[in-house]
C-alpha positions as CSV (number, residue, x, y, z in Angstrom):
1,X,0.0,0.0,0.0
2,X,2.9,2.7,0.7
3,X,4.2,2.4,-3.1
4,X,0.2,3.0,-4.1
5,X,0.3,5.9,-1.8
6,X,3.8,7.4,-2.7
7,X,2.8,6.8,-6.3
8,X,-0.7,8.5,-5.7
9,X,1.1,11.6,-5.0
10,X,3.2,11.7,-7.5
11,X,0.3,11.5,-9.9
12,X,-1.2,14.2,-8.2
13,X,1.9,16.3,-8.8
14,X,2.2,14.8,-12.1
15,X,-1.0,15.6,-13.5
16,X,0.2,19.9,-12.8
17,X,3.2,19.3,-14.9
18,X,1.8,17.6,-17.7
19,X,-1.5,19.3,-18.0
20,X,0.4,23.0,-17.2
21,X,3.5,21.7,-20.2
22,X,4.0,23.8,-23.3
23,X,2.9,21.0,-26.2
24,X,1.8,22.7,-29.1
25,X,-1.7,21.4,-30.2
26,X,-0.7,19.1,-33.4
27,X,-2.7,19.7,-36.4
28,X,-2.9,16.3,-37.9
29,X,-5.1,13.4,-37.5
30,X,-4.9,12.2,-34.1
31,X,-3.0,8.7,-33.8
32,X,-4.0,5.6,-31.9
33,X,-2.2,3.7,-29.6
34,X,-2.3,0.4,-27.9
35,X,-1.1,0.5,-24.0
36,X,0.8,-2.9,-23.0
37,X,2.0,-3.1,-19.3
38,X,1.2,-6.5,-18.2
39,X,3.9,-7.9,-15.8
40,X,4.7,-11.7,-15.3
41,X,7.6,-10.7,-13.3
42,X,8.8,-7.8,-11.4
43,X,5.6,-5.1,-11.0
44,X,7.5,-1.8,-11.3
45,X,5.0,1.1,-9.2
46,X,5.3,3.1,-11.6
47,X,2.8,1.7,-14.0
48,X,-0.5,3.3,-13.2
49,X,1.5,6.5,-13.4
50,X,2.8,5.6,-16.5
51,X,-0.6,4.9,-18.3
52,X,-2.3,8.1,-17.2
53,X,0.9,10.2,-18.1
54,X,1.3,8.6,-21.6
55,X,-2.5,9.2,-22.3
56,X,-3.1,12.5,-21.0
57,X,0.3,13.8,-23.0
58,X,-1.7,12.3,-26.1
59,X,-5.0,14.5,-25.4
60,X,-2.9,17.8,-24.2
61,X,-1.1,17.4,-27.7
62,X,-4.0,15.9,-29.7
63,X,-1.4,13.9,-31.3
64,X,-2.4,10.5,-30.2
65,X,-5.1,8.7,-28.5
66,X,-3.9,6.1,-26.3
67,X,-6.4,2.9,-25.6
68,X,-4.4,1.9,-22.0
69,X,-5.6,-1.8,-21.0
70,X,-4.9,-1.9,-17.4
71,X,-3.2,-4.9,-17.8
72,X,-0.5,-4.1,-14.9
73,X,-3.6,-5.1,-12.5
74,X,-3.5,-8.3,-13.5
75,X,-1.3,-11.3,-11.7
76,X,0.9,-13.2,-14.1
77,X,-1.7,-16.4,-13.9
78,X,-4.1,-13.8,-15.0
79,X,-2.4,-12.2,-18.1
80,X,-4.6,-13.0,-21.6
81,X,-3.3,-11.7,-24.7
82,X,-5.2,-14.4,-27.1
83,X,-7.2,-10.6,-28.2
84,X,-3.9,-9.7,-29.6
85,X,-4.5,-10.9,-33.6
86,X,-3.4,-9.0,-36.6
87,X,-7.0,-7.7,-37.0
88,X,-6.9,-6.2,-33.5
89,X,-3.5,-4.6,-34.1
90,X,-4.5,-3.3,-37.6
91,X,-6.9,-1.1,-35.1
92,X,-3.7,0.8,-33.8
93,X,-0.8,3.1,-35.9
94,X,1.7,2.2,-32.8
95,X,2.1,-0.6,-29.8
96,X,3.4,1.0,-26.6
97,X,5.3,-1.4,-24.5
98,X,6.1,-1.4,-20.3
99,X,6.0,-4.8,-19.9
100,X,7.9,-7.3,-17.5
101,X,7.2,-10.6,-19.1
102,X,8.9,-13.0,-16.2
103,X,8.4,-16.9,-16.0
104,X,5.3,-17.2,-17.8
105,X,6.4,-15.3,-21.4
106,X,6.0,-18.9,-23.0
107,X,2.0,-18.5,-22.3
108,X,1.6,-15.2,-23.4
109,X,1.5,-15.3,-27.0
110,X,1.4,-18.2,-29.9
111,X,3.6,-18.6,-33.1
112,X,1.2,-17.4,-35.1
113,X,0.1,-14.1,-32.8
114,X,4.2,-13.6,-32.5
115,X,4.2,-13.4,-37.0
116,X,1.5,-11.4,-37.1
117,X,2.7,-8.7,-34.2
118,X,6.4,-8.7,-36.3
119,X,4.7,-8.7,-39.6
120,X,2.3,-5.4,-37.9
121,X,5.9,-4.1,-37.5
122,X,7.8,-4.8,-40.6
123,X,5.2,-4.0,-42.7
124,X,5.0,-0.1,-41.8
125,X,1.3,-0.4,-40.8
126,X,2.3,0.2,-37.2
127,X,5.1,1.3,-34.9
128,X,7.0,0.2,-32.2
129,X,7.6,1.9,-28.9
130,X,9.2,0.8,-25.6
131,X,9.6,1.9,-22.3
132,X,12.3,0.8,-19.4
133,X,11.3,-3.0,-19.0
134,X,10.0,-3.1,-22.8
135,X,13.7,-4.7,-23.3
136,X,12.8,-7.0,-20.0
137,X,10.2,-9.3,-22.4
138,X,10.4,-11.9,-24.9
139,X,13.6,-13.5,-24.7
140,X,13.6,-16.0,-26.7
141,X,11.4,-14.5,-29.7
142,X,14.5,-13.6,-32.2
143,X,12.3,-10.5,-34.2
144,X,11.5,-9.0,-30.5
145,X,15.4,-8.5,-29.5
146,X,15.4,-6.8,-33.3
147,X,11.9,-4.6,-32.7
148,X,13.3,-3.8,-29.1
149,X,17.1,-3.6,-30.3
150,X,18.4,-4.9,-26.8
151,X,17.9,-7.2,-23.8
152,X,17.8,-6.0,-20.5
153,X,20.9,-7.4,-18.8
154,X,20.7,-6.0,-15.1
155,X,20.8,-2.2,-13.9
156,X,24.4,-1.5,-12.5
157,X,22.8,2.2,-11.8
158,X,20.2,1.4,-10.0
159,X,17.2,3.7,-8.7
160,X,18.3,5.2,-5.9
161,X,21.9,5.5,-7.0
162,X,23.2,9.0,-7.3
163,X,22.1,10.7,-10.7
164,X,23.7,10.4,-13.7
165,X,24.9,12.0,-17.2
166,X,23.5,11.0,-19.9
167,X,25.4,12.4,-23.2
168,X,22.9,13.5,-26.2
169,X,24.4,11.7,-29.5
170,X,21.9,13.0,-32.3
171,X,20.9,16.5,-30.7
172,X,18.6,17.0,-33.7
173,X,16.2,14.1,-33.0
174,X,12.6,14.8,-31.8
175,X,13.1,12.9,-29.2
176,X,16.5,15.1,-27.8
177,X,16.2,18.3,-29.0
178,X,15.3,19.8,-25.6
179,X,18.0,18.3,-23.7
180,X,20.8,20.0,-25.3
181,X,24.9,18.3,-25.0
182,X,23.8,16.5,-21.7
183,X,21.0,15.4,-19.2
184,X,21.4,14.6,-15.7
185,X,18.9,12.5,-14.3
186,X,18.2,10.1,-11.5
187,X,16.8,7.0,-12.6
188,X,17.7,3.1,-12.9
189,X,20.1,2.8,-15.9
190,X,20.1,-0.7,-17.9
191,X,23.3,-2.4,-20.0
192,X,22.0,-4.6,-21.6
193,X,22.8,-8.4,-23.1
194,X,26.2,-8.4,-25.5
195,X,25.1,-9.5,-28.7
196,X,21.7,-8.2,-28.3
197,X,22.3,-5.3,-29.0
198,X,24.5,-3.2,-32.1
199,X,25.2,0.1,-33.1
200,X,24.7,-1.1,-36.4
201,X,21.3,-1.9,-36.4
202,X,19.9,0.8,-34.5
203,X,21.1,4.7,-34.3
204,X,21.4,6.2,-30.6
205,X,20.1,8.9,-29.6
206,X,20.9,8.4,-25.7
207,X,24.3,7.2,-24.0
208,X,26.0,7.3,-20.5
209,X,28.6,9.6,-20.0
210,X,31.4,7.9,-18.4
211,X,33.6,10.4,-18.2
212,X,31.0,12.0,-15.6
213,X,29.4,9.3,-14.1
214,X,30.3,6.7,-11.4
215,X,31.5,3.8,-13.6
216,X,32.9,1.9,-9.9
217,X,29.4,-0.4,-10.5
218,X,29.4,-4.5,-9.9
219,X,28.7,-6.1,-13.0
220,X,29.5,-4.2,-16.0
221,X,29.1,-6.1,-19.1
222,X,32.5,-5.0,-20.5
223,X,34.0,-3.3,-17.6
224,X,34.5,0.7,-17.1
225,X,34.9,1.3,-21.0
226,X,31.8,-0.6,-22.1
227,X,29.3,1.2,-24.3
228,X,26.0,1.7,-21.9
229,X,22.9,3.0,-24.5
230,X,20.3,4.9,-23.0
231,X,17.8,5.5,-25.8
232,X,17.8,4.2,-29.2
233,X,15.5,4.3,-32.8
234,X,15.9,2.3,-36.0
235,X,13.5,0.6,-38.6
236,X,12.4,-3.1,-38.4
237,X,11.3,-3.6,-42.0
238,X,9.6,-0.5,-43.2
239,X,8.3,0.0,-39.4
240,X,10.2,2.3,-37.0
241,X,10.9,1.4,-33.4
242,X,11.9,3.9,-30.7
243,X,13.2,2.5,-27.2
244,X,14.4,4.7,-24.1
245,X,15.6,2.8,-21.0
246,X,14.3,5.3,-18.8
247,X,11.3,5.4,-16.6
248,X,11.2,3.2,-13.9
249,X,11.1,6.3,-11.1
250,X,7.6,7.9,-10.8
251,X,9.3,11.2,-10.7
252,X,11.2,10.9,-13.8
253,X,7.5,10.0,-15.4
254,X,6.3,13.3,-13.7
255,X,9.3,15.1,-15.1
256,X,8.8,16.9,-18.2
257,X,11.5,16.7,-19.9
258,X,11.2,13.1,-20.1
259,X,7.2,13.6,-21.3
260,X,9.2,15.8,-23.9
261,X,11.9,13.4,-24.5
262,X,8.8,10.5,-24.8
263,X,6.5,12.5,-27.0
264,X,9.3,13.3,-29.5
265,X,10.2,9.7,-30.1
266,X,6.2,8.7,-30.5
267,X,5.9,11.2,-32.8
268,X,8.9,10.1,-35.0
269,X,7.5,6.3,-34.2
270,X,4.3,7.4,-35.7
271,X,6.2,9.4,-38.7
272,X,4.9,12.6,-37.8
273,X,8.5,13.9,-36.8
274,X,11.5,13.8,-39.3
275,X,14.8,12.2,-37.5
276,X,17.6,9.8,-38.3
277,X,17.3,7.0,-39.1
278,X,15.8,7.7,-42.3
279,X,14.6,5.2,-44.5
């Protein structure tokens, strides 16, 4: 009940910033977009926040229109996604993902559900976007690791740790034009798996800074002078994916710079926002 509570009141304070934030109404047909954030594993309390902060920036904006399940309520013997069919997808433009999928990911979804979801994707008629544990799902579904771009491989940073720089790569990107060279934030930072992830593949938009951040951490994939992405986009077919590690703190999903940071990769998910990668 205290994390309900604490998380309660950061909604409260949550709901001034977002509502009170300087979007720009957007012209354009609003967007839909499907809301994941079911949890099979670790429940991060941050998840109710989440859902009302990603829909309320899509009716402030009137970009998007965000259709938020609920699913985080659910205990992992209770998680159904047999609604989840091509037919249902071709409902959405995007697929948000907050998702822990835990020991029961083999249940989740079938063969053919997984096809049609990375067929959704590669096609172009729909976009991916993850959040934080988004790269926490699906391990052993081969086109997910290339739709996410990484596996989650422990938080050396974790969320109380002290905060840390995060060095802006592509400065022109929707997603990272507000930040300017650098962004110092407190949140849990992910590495993730080597070899499940590659600079080749996707383009980052996001790194840590180790020449200003504590790099004295247990369990670094490839020591002090490893390369630790923070936020990433690339195309999966004709479909384009945006990921950022960020967001398991309620605060940082209060913050708004990160609703900025957020927004800007949705809108170049959804193709309303020009950026690199370009196909």
């Amino acid at each position: 009940m205290k994390w309900f509570k604490s998380a309660l009141v950061v909604l409260l304070c949550a709901t001034t910033l977002f509502t009170s934030a300087s979007f720009a109404q957007d012209s354009q047909a609003k967007k839909k977009i499907l809301v994941l954030t079911f949890s099979g594993g670790y429940k991060h309390s941050s998840l109710a926040l989440a859902e009302e902060i990603i829909a309320h920036i899509g009716e402030k904006t009137g970009v998007y229109e965000a259709d938020c399940l609920g699913l985080y309520k659910l205990e992992p013997h209770q998680i159904d996604l047999s609604f989840l069919t091509a037919d249902y997808l071709d409902k959405y433009d995007a697929v948000f993902f907050y998702t822990t999928t835990g020991e029961v990911e083999k249940e989740l979804l079938t063969d053919d559900q997984k096809k049609a979801f990375a067929d959704y994707i590669r096609s172009g008629r729909g976009a991916y976007i993850g959040s934080h544990s988004a790269s926490d799902t699906f391990y052993n579904w081969e086109d997910y690791n290339e739709i996410v771009g990484g596996y989650f491989n422990g938080h050396p940073w974790g969320a109380n740790s002290d905060p840390v720089t995060i060095k802006v790569e592509d400065p022109n990107h929707p997603a990272t034009k507000m930040l300017g060279d650098e962004w110092v934030i407190q949140d849990e930072i992910y590495q993730f798996k080597p070899g499940s992830f590659s600079r080749e593949r996707s383009h980052v938009l996001l790194s840590l800074d180790d020449s200003k951040t504590d790099m004295d951490r247990d369990g670094l994939n490839d020591g002090k002078d490893g390369d630790y992405p923070v936020s990433w986009c690339h195309y999966f077919g004709d479909g384009r994916c945006f990921y950022t590690s960020l967001g398991h703190r309620e605060d940082v999903w209060a913050n708004k710079t990160f609703q900025e940071h957020l927004l800007g990769g949705i809108k170049w998910a959804l193709g309303l926002s020009e950026g690199k990668p370009e196909k």
